[in-house]
N, CA, C and O atoms as a Tinker XYZ file with bonds, in Angstrom:
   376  protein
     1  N    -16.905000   -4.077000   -8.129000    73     2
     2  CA   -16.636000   -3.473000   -6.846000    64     1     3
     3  C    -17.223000   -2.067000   -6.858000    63     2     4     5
     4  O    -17.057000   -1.384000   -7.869000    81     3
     5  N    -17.877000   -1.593000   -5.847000    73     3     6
     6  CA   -18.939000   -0.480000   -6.047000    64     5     7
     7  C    -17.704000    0.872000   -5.071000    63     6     8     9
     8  O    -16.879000    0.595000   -4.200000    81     7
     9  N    -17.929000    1.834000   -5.475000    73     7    10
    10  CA   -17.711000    3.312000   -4.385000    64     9    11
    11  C    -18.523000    3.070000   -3.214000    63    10    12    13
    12  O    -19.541000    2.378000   -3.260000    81    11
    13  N    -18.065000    3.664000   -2.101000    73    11    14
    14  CA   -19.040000    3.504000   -0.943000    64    13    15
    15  C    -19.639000    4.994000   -1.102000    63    14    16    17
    16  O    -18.820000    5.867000   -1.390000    81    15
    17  N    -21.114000    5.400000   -0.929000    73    15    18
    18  CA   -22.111000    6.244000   -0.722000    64    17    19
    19  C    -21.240000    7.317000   -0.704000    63    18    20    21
    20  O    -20.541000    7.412000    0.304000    81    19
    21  N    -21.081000    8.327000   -1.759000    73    19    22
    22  CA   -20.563000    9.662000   -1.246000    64    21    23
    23  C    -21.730000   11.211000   -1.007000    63    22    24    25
    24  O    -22.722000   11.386000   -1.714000    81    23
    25  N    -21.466000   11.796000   -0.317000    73    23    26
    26  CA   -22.499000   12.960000   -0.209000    64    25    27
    27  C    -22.666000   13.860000   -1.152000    63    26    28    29
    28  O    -23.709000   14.505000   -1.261000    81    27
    29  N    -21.483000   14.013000   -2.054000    73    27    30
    30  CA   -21.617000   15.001000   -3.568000    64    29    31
    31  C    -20.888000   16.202000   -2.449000    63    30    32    33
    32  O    -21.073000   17.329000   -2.907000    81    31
    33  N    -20.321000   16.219000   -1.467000    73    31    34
    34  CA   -20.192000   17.826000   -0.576000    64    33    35
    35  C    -18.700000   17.336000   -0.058000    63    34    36    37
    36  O    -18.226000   17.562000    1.056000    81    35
    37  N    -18.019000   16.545000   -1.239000    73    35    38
    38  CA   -16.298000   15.836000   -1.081000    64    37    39
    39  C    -15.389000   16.721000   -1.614000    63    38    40    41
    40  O    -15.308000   16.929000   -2.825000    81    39
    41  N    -14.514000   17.398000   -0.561000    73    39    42
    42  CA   -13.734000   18.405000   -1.104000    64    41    43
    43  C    -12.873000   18.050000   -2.991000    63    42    44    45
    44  O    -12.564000   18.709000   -3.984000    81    43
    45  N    -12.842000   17.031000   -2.657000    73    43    46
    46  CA   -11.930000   16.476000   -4.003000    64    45    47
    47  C    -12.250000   16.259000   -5.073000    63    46    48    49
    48  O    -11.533000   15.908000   -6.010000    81    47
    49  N    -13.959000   16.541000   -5.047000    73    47    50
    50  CA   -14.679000   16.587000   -6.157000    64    49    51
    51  C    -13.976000   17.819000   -6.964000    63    50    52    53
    52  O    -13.967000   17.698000   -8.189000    81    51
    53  N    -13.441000   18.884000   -6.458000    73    51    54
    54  CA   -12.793000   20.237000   -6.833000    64    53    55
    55  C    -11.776000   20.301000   -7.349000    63    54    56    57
    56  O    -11.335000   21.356000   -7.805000    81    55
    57  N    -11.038000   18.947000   -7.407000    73    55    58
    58  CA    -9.648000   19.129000   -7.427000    64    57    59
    59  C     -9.386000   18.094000   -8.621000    63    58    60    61
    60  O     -9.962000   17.007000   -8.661000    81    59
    61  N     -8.455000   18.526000   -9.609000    73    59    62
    62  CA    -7.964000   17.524000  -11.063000    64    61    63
    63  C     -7.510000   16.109000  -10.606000    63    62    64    65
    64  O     -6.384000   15.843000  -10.187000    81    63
    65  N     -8.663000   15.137000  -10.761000    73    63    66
    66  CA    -8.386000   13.852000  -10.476000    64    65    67
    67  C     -6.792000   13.361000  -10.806000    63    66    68    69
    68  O     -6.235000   12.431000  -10.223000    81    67
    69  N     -6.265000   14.086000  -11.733000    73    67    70
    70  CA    -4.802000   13.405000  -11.909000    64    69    71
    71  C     -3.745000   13.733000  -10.445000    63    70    72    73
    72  O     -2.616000   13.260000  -10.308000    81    71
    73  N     -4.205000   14.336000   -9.790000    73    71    74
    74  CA    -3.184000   14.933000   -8.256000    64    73    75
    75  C     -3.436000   13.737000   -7.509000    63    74    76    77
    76  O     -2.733000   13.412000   -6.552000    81    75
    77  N     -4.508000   13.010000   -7.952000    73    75    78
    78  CA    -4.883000   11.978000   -6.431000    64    77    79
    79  C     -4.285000   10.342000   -7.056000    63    78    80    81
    80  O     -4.243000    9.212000   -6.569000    81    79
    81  N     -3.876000   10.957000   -8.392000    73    79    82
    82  CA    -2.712000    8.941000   -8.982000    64    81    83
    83  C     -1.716000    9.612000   -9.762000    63    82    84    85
    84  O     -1.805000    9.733000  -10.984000    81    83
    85  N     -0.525000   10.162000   -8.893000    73    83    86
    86  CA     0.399000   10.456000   -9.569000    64    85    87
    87  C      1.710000    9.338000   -9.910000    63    86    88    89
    88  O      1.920000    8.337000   -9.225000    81    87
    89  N      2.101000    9.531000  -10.488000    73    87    90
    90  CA     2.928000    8.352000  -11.208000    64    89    91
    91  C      3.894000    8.236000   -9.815000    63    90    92    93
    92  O      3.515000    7.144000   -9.391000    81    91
    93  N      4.594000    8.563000   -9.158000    73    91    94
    94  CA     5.088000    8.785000   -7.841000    64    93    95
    95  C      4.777000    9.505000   -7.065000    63    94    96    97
    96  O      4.671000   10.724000   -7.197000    81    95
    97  N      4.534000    8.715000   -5.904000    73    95    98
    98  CA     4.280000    9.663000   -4.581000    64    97    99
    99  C      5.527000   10.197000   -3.829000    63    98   100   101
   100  O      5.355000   10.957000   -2.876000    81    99
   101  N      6.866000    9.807000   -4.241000    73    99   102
   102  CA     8.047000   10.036000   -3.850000    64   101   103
   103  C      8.346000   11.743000   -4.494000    63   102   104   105
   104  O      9.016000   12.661000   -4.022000    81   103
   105  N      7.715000   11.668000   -5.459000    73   103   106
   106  CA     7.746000   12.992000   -6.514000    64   105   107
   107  C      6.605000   14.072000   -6.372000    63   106   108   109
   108  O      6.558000   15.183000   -6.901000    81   107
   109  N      5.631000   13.425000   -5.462000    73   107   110
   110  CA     4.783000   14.420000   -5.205000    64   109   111
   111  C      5.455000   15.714000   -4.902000    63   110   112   113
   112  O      6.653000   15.814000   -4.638000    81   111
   113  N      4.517000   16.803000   -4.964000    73   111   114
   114  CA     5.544000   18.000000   -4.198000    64   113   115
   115  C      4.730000   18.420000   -3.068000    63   114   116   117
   116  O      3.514000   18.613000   -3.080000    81   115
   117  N      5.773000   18.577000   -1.799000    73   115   118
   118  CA     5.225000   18.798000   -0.732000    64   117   119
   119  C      4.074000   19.324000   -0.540000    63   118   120   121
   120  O      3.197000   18.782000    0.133000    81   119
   121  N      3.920000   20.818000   -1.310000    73   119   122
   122  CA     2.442000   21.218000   -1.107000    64   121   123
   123  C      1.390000   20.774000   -1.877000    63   122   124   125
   124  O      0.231000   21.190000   -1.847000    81   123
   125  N      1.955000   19.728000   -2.712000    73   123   126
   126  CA     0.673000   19.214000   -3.176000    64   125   127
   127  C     -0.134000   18.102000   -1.976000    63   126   128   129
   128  O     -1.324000   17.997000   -1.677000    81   127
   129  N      1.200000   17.305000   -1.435000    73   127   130
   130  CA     0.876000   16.357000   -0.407000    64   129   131
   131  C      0.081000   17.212000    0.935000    63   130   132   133
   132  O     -0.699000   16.577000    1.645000    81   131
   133  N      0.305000   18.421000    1.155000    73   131   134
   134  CA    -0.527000   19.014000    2.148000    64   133   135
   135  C     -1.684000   19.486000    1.631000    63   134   136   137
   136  O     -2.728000   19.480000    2.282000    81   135
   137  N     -1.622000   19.793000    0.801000    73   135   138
   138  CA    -3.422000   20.153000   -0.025000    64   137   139
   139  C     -4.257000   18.724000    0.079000    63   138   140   141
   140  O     -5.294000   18.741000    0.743000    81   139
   141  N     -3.864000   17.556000   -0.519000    73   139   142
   142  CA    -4.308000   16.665000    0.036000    64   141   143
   143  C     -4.657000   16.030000    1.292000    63   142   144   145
   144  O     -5.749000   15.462000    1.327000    81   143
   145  N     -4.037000   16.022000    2.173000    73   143   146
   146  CA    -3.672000   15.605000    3.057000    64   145   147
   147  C     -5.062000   16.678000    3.962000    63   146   148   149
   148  O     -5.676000   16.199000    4.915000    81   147
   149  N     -5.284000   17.814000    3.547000    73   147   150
   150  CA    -6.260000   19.073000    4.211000    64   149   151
   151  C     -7.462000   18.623000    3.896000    63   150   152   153
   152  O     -8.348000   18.612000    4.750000    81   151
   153  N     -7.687000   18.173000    2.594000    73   151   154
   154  CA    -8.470000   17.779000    1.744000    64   153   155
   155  C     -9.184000   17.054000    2.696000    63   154   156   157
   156  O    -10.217000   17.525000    3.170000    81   155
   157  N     -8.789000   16.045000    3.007000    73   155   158
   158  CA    -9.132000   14.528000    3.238000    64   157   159
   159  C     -9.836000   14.447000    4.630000    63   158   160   161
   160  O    -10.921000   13.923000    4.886000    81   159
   161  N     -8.786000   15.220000    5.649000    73   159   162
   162  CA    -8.823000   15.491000    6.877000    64   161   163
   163  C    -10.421000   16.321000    7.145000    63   162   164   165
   164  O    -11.250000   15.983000    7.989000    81   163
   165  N    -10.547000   17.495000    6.148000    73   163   166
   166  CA   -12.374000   18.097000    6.298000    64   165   167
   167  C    -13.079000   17.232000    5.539000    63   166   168   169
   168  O    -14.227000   17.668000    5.458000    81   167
   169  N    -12.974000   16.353000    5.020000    73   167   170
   170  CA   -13.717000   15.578000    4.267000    64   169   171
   171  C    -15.285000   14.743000    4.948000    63   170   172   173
   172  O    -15.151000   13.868000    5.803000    81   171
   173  N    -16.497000   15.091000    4.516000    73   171   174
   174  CA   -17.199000   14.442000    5.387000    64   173   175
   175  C    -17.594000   12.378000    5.215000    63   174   176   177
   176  O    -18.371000   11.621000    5.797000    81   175
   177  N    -16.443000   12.184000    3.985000    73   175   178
   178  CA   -16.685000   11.065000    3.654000    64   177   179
   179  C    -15.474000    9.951000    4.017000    63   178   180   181
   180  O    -15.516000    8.763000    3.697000    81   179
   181  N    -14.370000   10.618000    4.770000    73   179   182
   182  CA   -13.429000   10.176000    4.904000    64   181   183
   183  C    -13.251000    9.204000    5.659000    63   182   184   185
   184  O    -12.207000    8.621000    5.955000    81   183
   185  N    -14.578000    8.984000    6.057000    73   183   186
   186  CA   -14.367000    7.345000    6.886000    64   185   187
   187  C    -14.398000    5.898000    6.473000    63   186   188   189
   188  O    -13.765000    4.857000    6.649000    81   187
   189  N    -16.020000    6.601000    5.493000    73   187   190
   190  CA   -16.005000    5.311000    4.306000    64   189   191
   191  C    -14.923000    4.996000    3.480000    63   190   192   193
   192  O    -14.242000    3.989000    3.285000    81   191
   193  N    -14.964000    6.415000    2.944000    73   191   194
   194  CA   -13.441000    6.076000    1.723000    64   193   195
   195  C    -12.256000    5.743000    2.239000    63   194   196   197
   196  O    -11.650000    4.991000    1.476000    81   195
   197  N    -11.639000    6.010000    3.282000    73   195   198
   198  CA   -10.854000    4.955000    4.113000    64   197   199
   199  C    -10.975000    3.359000    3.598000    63   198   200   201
   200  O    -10.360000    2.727000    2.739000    81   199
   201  N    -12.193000    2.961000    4.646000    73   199   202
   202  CA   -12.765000    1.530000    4.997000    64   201   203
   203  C    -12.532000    1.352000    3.522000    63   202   204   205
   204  O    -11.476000    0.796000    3.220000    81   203
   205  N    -13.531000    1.821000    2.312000    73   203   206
   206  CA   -13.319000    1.242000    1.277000    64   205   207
   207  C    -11.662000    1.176000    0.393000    63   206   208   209
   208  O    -11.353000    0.136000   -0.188000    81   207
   209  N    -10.717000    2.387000    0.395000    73   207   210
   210  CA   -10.062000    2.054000    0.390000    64   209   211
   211  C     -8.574000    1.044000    1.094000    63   210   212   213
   212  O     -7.418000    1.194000    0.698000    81   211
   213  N     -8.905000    0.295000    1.923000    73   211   214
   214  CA    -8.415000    0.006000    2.822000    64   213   215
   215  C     -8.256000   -1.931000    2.111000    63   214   216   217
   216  O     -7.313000   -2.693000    1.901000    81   215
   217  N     -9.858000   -2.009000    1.954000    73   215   218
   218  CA   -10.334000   -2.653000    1.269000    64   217   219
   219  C    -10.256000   -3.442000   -0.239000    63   218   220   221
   220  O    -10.147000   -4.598000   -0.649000    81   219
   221  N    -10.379000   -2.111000   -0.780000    73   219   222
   222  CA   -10.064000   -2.597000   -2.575000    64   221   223
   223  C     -9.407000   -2.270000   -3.169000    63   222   224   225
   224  O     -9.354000   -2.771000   -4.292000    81   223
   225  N     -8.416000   -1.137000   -2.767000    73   223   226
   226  CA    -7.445000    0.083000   -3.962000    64   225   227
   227  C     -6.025000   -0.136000   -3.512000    63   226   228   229
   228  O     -5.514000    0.244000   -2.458000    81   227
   229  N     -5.594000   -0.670000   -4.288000    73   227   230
   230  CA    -3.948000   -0.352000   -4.327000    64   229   231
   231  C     -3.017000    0.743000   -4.752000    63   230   232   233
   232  O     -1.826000    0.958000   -4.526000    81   231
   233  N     -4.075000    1.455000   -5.538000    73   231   234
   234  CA    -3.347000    3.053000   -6.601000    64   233   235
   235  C     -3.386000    4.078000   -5.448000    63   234   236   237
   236  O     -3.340000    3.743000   -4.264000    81   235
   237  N     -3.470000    5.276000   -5.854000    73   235   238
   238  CA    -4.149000    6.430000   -5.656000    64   237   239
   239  C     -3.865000    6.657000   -4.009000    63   238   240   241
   240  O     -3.368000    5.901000   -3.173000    81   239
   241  N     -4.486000    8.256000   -3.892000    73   239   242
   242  CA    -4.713000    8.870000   -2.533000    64   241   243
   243  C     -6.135000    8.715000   -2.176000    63   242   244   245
   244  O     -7.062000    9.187000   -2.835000    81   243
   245  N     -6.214000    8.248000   -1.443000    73   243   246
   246  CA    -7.287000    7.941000   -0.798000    64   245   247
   247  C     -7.690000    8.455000    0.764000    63   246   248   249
   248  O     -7.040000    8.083000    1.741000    81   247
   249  N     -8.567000    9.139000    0.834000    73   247   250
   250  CA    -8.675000    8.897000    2.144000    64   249   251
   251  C     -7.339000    9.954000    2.873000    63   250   252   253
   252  O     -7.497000   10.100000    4.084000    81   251
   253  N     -6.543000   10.414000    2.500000    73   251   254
   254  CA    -5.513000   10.811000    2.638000    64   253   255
   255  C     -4.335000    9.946000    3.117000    63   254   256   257
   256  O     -3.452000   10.313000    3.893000    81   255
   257  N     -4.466000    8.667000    2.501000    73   255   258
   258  CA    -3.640000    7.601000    2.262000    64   257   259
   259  C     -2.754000    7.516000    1.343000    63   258   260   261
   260  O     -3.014000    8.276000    0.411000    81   259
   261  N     -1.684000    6.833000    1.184000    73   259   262
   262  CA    -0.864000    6.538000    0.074000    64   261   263
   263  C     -1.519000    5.346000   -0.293000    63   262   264   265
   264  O     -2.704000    5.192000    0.001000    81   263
   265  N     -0.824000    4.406000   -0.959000    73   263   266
   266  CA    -0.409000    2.903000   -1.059000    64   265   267
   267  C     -0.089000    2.279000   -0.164000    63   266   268   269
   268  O     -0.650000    1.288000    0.302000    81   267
   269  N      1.185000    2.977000    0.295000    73   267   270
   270  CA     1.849000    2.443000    1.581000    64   269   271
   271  C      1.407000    2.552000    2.329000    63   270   272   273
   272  O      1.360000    1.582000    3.085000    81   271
   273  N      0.849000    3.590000    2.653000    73   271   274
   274  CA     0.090000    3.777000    4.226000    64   273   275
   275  C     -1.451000    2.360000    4.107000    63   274   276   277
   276  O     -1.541000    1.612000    5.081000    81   275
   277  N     -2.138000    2.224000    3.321000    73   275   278
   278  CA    -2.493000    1.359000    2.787000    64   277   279
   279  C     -2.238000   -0.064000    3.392000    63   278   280   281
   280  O     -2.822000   -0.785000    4.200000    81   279
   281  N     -1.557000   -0.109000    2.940000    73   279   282
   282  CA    -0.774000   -1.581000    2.938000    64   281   283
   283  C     -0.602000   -2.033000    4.192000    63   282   284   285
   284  O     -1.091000   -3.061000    4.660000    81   283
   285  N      0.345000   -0.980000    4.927000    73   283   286
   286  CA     0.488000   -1.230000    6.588000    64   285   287
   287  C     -0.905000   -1.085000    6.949000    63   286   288   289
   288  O     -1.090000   -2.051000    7.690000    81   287
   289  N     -1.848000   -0.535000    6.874000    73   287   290
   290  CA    -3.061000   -0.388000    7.357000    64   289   291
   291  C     -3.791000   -2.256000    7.423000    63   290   292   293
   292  O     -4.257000   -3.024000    8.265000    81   291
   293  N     -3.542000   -2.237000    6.232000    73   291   294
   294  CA    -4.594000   -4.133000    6.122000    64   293   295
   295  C     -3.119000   -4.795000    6.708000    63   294   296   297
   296  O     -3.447000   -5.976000    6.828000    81   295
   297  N     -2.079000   -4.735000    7.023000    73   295   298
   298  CA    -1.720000   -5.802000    7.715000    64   297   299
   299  C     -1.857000   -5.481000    9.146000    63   298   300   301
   300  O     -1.979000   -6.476000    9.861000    81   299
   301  N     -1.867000   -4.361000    9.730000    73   299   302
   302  CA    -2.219000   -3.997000   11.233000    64   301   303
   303  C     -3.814000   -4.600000   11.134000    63   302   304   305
   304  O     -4.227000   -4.568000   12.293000    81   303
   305  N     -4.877000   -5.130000   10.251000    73   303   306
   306  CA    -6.052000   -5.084000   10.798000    64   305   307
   307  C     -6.386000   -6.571000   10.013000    63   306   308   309
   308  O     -7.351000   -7.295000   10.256000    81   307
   309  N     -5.710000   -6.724000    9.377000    73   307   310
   310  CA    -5.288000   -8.300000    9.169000    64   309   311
   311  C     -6.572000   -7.932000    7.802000    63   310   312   313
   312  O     -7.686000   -8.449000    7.885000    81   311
   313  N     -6.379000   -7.439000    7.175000    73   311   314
   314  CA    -7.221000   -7.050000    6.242000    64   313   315
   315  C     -6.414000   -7.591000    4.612000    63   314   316   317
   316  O     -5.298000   -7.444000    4.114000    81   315
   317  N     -7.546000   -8.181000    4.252000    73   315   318
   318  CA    -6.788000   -8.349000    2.704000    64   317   319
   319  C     -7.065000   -7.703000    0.943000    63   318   320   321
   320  O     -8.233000   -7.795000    0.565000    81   319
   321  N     -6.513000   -7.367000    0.393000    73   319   322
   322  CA    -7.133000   -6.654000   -0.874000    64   321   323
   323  C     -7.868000   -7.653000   -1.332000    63   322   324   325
   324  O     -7.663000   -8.867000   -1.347000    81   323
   325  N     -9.145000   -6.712000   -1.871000    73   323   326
   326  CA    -9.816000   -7.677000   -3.011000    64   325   327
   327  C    -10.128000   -7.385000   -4.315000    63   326   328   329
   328  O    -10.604000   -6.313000   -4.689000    81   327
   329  N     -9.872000   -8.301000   -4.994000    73   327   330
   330  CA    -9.101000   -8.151000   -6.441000    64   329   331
   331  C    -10.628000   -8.157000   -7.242000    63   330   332   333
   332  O    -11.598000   -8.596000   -6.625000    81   331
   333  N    -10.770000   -7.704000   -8.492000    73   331   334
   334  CA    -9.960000   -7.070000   -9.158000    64   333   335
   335  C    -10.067000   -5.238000   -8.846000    63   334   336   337
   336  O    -11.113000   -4.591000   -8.887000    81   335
   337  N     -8.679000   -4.688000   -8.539000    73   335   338
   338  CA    -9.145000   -3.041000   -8.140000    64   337   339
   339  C     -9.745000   -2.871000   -9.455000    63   338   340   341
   340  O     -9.934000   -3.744000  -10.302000    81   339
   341  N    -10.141000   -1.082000   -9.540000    73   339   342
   342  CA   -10.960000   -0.346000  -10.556000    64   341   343
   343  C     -9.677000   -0.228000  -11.673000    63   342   344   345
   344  O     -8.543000    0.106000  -11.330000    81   343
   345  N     -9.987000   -0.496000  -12.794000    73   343   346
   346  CA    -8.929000    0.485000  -13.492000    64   345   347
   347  C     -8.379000    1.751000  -13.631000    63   346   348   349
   348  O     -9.430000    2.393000  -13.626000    81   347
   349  N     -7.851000    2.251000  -13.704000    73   347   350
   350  CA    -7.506000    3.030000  -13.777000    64   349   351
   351  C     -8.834000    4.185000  -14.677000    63   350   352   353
   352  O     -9.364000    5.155000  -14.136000    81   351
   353  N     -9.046000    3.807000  -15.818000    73   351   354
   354  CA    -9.872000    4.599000  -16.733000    64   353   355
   355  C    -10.852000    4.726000  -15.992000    63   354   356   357
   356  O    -11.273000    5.843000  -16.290000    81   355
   357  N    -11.461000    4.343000  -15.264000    73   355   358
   358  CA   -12.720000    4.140000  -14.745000    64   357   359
   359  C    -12.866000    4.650000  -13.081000    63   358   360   361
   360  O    -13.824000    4.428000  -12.341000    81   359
   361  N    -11.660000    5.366000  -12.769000    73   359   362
   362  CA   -11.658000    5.471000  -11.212000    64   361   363
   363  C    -12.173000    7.182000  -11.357000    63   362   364   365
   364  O    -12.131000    7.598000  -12.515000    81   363
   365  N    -12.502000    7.881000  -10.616000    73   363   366
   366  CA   -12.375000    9.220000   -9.994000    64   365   367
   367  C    -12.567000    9.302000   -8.754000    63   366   368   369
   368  O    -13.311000    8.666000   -8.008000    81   367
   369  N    -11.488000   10.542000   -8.483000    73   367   370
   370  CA   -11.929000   11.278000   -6.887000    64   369   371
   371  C    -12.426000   10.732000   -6.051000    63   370   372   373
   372  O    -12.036000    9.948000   -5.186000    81   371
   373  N    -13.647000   11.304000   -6.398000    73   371   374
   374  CA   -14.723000   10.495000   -5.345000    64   373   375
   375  C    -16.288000   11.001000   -5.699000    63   374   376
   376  O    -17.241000   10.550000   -5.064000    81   375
C-alpha cells in the first residue's frame, strides 16, 4: 500500500512522529490535540492524506482525524478498509 504524493512543504514533517500514534487519544492533551488539529487544517496535502487515510489506516492522526473519526467517515461513504495497514515500524508523518 503506497503514501499518496506528498509535496515535502507538510507541516508535520516538523513535528515528533510519536504525537501523531499515541497510545490513547482519550489521553491526548488538549493542546497537543489543537496543535494537530492546526497542523492539518494549513496542510497543503490534507486532502489526499484524508482520501488515503480514509482508505487504509486504522492507527494514527491523520489528516486531522482520529480512528474514530475515521471509521464514521467510511461508513457515511460506504467506504471499506483495506488490509493489510502499514506497520507500525514503517509508518511516518507524512
Amino acid at each position: 500500500m503506497n503514501y499518496p504524493e506528498w509535496t515535502g512543504d507538510e507541516p508535520c514533517r516538523q513535528i515528533d512522529p510519536e504525537l501523531f500514534f499515541p497510545s490513547s487519544f482519550n489521553a491526548l492533551r488538549t493542546k497537543d490535540k489543537q496543535l494537530l488539529k492546526e497542523l492539518c487544517a494549513s496542510c497543503p496535502s490534507r486532502e489526499p492524506c484524508l482520501m488515503w487515510a480514509i482508505r487504509s489506516e486504522s492507527d494514527g492522526w491523520w489528516a486531522g482525524t482520529t480512528p474514530t473519526d475515521r471509521k464514521y467517515l467510511r461508513r457515511k461513504l460506504g467506504v471499506h478498509l483495506q488490509t493489510p495497514t502499514i506497520p507500525l515500524t514503517d509508518r511516518r508523518a507524512a
